[in-house]
Each structure stands twice: as C-alpha cells, then as structure tokens.
N, CA, C and O atoms as a GROMACS GRO file, in nm:
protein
  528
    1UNK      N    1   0.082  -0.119   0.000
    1UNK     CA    2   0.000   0.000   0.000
    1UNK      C    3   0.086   0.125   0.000
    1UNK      O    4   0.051   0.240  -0.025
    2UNK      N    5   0.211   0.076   0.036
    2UNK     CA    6   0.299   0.242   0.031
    2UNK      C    7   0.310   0.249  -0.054
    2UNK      O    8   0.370   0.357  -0.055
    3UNK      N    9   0.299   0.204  -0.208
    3UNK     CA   10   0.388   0.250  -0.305
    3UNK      C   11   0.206   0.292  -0.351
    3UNK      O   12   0.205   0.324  -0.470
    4UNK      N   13   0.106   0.296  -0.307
    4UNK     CA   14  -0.047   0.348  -0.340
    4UNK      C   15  -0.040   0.452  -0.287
    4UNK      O   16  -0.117   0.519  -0.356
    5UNK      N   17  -0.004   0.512  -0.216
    5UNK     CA   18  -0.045   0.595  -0.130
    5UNK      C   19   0.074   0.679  -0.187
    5UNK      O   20   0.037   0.794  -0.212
    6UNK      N   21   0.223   0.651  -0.217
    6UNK     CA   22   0.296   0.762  -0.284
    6UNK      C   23   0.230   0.803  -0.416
    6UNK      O   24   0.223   0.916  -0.463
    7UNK      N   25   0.182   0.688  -0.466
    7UNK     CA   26   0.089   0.734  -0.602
    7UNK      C   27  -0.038   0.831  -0.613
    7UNK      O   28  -0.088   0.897  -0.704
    8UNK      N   29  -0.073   0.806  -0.452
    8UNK     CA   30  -0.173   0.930  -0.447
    8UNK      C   31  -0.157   1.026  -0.396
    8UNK      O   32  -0.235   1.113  -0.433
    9UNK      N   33  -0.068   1.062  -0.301
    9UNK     CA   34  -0.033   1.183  -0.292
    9UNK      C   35   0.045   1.256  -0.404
    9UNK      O   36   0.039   1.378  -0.393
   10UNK      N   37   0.114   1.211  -0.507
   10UNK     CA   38   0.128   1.291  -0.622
   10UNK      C   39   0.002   1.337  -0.722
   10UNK      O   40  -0.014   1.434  -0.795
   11UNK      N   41  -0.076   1.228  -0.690
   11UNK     CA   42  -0.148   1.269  -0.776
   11UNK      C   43  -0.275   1.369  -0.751
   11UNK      O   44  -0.336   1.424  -0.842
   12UNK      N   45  -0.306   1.384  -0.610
   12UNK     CA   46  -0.348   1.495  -0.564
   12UNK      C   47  -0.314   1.607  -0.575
   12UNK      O   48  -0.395   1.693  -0.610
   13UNK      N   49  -0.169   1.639  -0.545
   13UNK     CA   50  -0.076   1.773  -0.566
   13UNK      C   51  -0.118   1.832  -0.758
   13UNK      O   52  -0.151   1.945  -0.792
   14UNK      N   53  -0.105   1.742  -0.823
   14UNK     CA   54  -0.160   1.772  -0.941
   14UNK      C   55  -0.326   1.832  -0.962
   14UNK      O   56  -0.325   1.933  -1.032
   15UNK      N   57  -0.432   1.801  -0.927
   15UNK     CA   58  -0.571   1.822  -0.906
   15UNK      C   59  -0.616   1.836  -0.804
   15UNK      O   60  -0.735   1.806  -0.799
   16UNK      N   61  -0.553   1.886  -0.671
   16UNK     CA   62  -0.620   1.929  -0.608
   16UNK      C   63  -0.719   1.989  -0.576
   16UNK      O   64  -0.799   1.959  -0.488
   17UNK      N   65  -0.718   2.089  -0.654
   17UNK     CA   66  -0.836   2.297  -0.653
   17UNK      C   67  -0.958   2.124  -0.709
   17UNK      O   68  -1.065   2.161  -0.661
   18UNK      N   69  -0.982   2.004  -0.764
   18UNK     CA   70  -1.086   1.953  -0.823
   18UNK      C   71  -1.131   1.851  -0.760
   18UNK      O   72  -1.219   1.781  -0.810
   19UNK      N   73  -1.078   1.826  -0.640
   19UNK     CA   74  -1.108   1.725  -0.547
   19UNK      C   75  -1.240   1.792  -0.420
   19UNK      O   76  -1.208   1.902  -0.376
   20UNK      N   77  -1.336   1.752  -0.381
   20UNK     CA   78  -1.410   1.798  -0.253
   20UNK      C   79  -1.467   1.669  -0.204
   20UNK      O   80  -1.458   1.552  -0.244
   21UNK      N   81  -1.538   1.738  -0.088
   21UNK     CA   82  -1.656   1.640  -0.012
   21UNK      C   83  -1.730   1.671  -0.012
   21UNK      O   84  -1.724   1.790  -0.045
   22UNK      N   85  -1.879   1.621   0.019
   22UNK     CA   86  -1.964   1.663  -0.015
   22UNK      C   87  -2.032   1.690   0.172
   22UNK      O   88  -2.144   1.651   0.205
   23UNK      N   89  -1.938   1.759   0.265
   23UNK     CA   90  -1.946   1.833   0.408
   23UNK      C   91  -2.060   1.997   0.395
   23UNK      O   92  -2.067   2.074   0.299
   24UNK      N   93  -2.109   2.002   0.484
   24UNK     CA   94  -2.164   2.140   0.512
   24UNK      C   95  -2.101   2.246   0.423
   24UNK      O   96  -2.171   2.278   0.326
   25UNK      N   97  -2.013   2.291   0.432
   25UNK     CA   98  -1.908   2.371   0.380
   25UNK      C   99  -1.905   2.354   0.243
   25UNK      O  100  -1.888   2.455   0.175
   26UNK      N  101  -1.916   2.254   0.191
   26UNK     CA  102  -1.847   2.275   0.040
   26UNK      C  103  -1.710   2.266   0.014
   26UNK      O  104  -1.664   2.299  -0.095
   27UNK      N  105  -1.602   2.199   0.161
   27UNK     CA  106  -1.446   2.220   0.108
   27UNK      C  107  -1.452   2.194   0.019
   27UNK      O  108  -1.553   2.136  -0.021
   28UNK      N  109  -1.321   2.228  -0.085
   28UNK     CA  110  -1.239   2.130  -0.136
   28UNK      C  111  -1.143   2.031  -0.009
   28UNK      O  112  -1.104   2.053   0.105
   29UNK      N  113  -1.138   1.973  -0.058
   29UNK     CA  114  -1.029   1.855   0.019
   29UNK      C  115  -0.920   1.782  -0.062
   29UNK      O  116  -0.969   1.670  -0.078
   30UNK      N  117  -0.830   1.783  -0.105
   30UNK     CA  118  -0.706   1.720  -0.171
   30UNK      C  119  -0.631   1.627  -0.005
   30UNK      O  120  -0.612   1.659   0.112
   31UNK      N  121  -0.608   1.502  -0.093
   31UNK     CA  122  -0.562   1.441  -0.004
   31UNK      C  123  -0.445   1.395  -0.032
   31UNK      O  124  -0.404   1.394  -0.148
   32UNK      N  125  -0.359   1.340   0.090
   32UNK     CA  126  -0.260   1.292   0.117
   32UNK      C  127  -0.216   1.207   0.220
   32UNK      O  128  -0.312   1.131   0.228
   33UNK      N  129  -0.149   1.175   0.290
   33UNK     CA  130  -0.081   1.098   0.376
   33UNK      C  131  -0.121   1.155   0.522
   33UNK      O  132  -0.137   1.277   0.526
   34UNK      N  133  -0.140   1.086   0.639
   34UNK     CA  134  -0.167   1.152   0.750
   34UNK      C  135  -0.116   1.091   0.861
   34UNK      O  136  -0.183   0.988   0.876
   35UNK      N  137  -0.016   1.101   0.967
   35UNK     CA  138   0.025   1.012   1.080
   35UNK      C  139  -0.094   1.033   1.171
   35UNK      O  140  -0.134   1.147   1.195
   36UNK      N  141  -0.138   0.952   1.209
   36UNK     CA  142  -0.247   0.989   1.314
   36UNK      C  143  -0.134   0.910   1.454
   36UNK      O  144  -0.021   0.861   1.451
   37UNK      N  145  -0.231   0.932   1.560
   37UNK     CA  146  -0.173   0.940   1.696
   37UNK      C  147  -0.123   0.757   1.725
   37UNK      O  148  -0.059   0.730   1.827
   38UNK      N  149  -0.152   0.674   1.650
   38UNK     CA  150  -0.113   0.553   1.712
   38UNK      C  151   0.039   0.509   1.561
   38UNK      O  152   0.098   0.402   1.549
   39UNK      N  153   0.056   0.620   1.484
   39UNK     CA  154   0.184   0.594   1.415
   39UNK      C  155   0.127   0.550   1.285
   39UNK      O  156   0.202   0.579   1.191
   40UNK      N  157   0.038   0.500   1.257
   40UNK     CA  158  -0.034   0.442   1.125
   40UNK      C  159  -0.024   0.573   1.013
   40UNK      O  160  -0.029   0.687   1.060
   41UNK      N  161  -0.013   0.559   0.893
   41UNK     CA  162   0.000   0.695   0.806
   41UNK      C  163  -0.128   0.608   0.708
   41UNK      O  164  -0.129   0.504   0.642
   42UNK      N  165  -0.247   0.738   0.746
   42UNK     CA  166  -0.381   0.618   0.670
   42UNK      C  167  -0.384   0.762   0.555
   42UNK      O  168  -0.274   0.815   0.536
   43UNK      N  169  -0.498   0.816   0.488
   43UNK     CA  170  -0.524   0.899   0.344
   43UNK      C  171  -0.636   0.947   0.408
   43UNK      O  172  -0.737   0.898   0.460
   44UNK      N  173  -0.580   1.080   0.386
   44UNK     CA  174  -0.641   1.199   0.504
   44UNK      C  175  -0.653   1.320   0.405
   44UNK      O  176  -0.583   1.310   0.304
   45UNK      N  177  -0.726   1.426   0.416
   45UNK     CA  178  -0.700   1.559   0.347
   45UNK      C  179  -0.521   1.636   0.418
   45UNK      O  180  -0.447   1.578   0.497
   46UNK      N  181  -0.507   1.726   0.378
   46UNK     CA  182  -0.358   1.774   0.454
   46UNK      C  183  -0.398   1.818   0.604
   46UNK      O  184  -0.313   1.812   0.693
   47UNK      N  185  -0.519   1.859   0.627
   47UNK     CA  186  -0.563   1.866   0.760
   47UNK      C  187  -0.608   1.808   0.831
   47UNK      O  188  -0.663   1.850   0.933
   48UNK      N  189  -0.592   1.658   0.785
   48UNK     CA  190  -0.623   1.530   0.872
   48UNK      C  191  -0.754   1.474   0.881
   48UNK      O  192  -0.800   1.394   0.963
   49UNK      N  193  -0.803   1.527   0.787
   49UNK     CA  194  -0.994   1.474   0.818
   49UNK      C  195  -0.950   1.330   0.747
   49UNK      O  196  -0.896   1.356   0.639
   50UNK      N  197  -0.955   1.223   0.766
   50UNK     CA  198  -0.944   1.044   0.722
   50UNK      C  199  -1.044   1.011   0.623
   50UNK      O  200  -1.163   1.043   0.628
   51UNK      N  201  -0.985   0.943   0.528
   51UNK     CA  202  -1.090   0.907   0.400
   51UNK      C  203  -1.084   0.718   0.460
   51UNK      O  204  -0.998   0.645   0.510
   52UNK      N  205  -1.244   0.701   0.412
   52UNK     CA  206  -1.277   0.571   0.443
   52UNK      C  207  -1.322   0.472   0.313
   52UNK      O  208  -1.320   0.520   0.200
   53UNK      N  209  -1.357   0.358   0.331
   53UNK     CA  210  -1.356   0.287   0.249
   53UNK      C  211  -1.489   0.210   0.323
   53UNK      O  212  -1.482   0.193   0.445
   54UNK      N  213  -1.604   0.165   0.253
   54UNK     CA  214  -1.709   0.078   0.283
   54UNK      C  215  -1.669  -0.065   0.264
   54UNK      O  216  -1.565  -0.098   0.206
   55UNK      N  217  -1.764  -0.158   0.320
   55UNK     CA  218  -1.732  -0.313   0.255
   55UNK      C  219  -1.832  -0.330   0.222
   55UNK      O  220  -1.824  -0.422   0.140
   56UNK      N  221  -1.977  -0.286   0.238
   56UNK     CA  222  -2.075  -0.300   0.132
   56UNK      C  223  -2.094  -0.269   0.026
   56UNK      O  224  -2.194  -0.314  -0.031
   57UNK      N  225  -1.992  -0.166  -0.050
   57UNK     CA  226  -1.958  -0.120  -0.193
   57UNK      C  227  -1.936  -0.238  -0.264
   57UNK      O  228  -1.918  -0.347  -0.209
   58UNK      N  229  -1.937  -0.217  -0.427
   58UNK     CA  230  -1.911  -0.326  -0.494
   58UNK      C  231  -1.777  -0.227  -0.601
   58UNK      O  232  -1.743  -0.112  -0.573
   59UNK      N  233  -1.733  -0.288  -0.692
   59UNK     CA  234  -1.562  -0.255  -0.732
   59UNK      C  235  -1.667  -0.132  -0.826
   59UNK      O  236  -1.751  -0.161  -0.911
   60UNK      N  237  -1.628   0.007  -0.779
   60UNK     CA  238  -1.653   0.132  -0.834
   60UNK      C  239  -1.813   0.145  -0.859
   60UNK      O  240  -1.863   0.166  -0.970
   61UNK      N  241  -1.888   0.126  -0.735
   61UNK     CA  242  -2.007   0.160  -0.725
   61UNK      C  243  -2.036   0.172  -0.571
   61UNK      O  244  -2.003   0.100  -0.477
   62UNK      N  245  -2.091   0.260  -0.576
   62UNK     CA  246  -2.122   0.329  -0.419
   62UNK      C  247  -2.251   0.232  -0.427
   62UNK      O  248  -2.322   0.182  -0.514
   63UNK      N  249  -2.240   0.235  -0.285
   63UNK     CA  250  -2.391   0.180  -0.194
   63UNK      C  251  -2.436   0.276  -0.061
   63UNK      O  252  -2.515   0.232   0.022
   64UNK      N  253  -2.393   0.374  -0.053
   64UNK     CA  254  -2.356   0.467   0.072
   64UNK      C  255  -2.446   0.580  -0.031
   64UNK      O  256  -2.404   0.637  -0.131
   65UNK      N  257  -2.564   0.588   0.022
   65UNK     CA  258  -2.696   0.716   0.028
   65UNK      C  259  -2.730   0.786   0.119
   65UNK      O  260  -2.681   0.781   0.232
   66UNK      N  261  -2.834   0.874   0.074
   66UNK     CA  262  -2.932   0.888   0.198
   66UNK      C  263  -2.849   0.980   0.338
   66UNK      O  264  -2.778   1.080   0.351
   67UNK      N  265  -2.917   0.866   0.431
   67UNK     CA  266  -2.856   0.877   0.565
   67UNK      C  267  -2.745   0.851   0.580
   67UNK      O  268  -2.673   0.912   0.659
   68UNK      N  269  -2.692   0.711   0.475
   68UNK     CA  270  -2.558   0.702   0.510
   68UNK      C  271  -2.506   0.789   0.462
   68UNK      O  272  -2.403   0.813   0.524
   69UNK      N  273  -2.528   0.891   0.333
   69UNK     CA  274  -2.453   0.947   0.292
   69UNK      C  275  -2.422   1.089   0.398
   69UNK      O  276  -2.311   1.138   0.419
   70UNK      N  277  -2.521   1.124   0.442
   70UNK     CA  278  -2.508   1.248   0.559
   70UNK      C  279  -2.410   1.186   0.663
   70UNK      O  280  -2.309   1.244   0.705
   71UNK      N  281  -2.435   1.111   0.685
   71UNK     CA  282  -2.313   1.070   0.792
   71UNK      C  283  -2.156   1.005   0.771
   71UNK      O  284  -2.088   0.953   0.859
   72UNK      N  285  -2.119   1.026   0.626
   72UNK     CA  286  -2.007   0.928   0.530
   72UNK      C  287  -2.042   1.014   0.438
   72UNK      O  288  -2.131   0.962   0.370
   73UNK      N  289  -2.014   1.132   0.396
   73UNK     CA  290  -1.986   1.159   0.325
   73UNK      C  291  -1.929   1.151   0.187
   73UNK      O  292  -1.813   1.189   0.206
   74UNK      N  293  -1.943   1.118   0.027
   74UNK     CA  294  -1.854   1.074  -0.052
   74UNK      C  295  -1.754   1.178  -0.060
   74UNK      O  296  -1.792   1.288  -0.022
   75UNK      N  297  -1.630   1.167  -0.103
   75UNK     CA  298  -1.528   1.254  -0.190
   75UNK      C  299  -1.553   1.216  -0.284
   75UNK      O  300  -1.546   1.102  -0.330
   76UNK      N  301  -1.620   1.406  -0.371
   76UNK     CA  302  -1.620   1.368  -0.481
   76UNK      C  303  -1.539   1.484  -0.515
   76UNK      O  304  -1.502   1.578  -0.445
   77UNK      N  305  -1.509   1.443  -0.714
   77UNK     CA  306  -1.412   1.495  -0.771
   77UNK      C  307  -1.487   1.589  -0.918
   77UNK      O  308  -1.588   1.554  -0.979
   78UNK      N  309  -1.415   1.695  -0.941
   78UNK     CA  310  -1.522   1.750  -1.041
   78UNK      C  311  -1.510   1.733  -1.225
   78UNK      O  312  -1.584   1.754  -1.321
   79UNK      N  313  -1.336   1.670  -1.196
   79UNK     CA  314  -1.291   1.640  -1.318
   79UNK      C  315  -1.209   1.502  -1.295
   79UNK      O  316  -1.112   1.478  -1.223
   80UNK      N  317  -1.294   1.408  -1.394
   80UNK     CA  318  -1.265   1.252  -1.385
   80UNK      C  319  -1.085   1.287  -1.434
   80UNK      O  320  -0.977   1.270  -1.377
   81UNK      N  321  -1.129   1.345  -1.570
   81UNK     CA  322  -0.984   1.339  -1.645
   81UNK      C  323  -0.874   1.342  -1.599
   81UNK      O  324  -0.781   1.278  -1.647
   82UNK      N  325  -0.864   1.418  -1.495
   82UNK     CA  326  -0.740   1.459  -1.384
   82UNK      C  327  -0.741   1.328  -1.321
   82UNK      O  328  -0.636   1.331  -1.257
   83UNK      N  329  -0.798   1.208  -1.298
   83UNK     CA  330  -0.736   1.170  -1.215
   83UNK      C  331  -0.628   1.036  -1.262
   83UNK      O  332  -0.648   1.001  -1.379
   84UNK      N  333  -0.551   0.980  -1.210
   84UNK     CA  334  -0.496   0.900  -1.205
   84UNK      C  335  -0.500   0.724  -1.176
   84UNK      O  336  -0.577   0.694  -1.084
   85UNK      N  337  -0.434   0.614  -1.236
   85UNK     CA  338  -0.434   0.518  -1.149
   85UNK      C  339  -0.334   0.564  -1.066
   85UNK      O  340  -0.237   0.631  -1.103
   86UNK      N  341  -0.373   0.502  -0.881
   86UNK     CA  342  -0.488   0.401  -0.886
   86UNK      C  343  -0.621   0.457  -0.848
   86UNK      O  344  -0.722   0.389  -0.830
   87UNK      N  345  -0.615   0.560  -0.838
   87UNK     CA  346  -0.745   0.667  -0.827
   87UNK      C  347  -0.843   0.619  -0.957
   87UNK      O  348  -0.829   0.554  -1.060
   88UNK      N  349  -0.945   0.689  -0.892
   88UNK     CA  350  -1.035   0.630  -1.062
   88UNK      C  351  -1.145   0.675  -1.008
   88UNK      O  352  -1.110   0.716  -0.897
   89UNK      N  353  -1.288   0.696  -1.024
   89UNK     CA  354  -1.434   0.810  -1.012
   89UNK      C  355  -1.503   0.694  -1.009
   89UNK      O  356  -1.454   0.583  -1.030
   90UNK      N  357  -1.634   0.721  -0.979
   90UNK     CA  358  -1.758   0.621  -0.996
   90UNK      C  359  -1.880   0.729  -1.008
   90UNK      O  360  -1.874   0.834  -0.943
   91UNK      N  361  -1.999   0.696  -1.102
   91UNK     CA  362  -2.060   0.780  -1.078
   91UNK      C  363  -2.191   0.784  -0.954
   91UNK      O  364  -2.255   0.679  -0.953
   92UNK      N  365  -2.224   0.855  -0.886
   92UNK     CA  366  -2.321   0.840  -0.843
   92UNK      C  367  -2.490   0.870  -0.881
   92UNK      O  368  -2.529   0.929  -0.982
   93UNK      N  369  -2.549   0.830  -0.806
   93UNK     CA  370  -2.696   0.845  -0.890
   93UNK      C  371  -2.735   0.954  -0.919
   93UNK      O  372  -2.814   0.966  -1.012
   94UNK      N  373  -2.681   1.083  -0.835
   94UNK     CA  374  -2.721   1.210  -0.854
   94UNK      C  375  -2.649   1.239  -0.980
   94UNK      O  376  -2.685   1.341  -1.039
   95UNK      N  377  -2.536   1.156  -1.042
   95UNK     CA  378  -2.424   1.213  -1.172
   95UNK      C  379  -2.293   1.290  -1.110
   95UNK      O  380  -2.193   1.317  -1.177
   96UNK      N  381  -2.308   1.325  -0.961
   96UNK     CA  382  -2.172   1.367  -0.937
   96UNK      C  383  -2.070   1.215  -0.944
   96UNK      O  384  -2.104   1.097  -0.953
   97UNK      N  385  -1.964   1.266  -0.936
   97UNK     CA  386  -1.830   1.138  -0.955
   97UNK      C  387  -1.780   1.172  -0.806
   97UNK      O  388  -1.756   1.276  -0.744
   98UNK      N  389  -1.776   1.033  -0.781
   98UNK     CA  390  -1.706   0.978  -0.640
   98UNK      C  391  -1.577   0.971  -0.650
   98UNK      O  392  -1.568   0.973  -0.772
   99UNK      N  393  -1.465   0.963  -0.609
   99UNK     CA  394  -1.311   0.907  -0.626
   99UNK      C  395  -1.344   0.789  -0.574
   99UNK      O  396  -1.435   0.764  -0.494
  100UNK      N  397  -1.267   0.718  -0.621
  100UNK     CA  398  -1.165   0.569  -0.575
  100UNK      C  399  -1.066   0.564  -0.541
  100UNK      O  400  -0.972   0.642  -0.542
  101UNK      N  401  -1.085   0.440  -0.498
  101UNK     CA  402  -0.878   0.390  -0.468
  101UNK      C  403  -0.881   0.247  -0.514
  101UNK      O  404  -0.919   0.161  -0.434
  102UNK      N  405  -0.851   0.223  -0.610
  102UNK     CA  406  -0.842   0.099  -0.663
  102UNK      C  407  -1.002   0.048  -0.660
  102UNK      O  408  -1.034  -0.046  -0.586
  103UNK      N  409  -1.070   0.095  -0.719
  103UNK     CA  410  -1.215   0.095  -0.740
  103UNK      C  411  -1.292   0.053  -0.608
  103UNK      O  412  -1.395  -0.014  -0.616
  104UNK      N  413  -1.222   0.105  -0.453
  104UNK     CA  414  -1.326   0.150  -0.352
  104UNK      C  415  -1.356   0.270  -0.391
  104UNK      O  416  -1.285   0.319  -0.478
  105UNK      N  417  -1.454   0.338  -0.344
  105UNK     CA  418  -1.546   0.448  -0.341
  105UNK      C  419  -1.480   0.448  -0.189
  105UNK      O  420  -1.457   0.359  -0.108
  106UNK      N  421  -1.454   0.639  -0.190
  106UNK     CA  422  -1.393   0.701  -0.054
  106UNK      C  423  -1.494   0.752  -0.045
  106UNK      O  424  -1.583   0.776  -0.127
  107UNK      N  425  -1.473   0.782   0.130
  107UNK     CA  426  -1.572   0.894   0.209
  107UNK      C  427  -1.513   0.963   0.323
  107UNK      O  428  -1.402   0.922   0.357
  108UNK      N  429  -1.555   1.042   0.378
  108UNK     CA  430  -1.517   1.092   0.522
  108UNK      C  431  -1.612   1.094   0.572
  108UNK      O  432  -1.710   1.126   0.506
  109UNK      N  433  -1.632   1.051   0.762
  109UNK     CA  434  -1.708   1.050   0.874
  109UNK      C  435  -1.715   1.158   0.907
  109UNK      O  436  -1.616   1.230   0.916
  110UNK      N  437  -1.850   1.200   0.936
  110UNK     CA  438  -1.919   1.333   0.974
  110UNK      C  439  -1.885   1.310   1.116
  110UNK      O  440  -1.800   1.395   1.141
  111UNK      N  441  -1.907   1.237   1.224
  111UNK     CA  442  -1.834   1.187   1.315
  111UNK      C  443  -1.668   1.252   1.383
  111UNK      O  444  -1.622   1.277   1.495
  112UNK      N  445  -1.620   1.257   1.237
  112UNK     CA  446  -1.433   1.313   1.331
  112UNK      C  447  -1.451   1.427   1.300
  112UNK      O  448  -1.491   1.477   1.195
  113UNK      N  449  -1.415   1.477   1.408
  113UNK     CA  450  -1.404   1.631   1.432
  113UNK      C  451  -1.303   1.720   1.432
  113UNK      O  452  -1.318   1.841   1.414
  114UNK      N  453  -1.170   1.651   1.457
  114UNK     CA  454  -1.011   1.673   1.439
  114UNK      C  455  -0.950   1.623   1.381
  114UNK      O  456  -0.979   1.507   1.352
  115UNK      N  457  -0.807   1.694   1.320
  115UNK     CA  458  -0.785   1.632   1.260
  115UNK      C  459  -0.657   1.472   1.307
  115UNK      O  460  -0.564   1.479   1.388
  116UNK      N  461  -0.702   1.333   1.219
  116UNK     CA  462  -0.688   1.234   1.311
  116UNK      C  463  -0.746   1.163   1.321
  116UNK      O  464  -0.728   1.042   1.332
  117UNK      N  465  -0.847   1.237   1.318
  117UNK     CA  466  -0.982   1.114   1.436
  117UNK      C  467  -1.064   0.993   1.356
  117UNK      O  468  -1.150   0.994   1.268
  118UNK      N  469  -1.006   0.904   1.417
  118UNK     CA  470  -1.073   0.765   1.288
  118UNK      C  471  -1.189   0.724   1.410
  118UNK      O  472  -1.201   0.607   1.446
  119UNK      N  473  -1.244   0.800   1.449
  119UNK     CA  474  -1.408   0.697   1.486
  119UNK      C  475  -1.478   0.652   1.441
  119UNK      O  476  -1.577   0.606   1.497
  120UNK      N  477  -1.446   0.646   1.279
  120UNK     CA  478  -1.573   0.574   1.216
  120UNK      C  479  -1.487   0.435   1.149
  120UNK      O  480  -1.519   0.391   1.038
  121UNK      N  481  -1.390   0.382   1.218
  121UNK     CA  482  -1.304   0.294   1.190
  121UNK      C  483  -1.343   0.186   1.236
  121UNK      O  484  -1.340   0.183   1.359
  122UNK      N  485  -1.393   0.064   1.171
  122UNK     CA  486  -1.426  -0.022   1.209
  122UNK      C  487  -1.602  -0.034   1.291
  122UNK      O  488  -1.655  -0.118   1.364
  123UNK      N  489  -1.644   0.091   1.232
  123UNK     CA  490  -1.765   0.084   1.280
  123UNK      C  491  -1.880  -0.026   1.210
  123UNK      O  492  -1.887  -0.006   1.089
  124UNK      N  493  -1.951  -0.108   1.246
  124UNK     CA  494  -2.040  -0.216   1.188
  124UNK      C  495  -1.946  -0.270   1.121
  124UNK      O  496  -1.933  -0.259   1.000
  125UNK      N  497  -1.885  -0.324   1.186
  125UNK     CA  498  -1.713  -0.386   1.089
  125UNK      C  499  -1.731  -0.379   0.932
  125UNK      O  500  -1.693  -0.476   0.868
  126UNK      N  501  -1.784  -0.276   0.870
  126UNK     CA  502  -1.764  -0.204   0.719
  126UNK      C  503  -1.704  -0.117   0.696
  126UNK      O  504  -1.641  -0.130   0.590
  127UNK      N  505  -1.685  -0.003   0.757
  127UNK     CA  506  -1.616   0.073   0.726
  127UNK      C  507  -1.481   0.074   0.781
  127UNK      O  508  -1.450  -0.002   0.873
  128UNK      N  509  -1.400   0.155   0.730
  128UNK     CA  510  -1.216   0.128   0.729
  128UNK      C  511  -1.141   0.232   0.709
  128UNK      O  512  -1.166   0.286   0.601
  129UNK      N  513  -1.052   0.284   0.774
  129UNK     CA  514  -0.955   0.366   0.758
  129UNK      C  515  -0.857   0.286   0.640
  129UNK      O  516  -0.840   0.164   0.642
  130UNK      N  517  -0.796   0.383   0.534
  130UNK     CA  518  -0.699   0.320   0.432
  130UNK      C  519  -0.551   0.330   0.496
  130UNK      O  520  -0.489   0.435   0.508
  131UNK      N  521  -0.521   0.246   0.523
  131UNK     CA  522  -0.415   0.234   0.637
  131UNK      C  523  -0.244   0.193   0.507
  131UNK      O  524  -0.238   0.112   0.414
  132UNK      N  525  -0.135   0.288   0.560
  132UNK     CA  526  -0.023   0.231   0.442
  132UNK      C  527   0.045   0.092   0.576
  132UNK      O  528   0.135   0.014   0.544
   0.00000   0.00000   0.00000
C-alpha cells in the first residue's frame, strides 16, 4: 500500500483545486498521507480529516446514500480526467463522480471532528480507515 499511497499523494498535488466532499461547507479537500496518533500513516485531506472505504460497496459503485450518505460523506471529484491510477471516479446516482482507490469508493465521517480522528473505523465492521 505504500507504493499506493505515494501514487496518491502525487497525484493529488496535481488536481487538487478539483477534489471535494460533499461536508456542510463545500471544502475542497485534496488528499494525502496523514500520521495519526497511534503511528499508522492512513489517506487523510492535509488537515487530517481520514478518507474511508465501505465493505458494502461493490468494485466502483457506491452503496452509501441517503442517511448514510449524511453521515459518510462521498469525496467527490469535479474532473474525472485529472485523475490517475490508482485513483479512478464512480458515478453516483445524482451524476456527481465519487473518487476511488483501486475501485473502492472514498468517504469521510461526519463523526471526526479533528484532525486524526478515525471513529468511524471499524464501525459495523464495514467501514475502514486506508491504512499504508
């Protein structure tokens, strides 16, 4: 996974300003590498908010709506073209594009509040921090 995760932090630095979430706010979010407090370097925005991965997804199709989606947020991206393997989009039903990581569909937990905070790690043993 380290040599994934050097692949995506370059390839963020390239498209960043086209990366967001779909949070209150409207960030953008470009991601990269993040040490959180137990030493693990999981794929975080640069300010540490943690991108997750579902296990009820299927290879580049979201299953995360609704409610789940208010609470899991997708990262989505506004230009497929920019992105890279092993990055890659999915579309969602609304037509916005999700990112991937090797055709998971990412999200961030409405849940962490700092940056760091993996509480939605291992929650209903589906969801997952992307851990190098």
């Amino acid at each position: 996974m380290k040599f994934a995760l050097s692949i995506l932090a370059v390839t963020f630095v390239v498209f960043s300003s086209n990366v967001s979430h779909a949070d209150e706010a409207g960030r953008f979010a470009p991601l990269t590498e993040f040490k959180i407090a137990d030493g693990r370097d999981v794929v975080s925005t640069a300010d540490g908010k943690v991108a997750y991965t579902f296990d009820v997804d299927d290879a580049n199709v979201s299953n995360c709506y609704d409610a789940c989606a208010k609470a899991w947020p997708p990262i989505l991206v506004k230009d497929a073209s920019e992105v890279k393997d092993p990055m890659g989009t999915t579309k969602r039903k609304d037509g916005s594009l999700q990112l991937t990581l090797e055709g998971q569909p990412l999200y961030f937990y409405a849940g962490d509040k700092k940056a760091g905070d993996i509480k939605g790690d291992g929650l209903g043993n589906v969801w997952h921090v992307i851990v190098d």
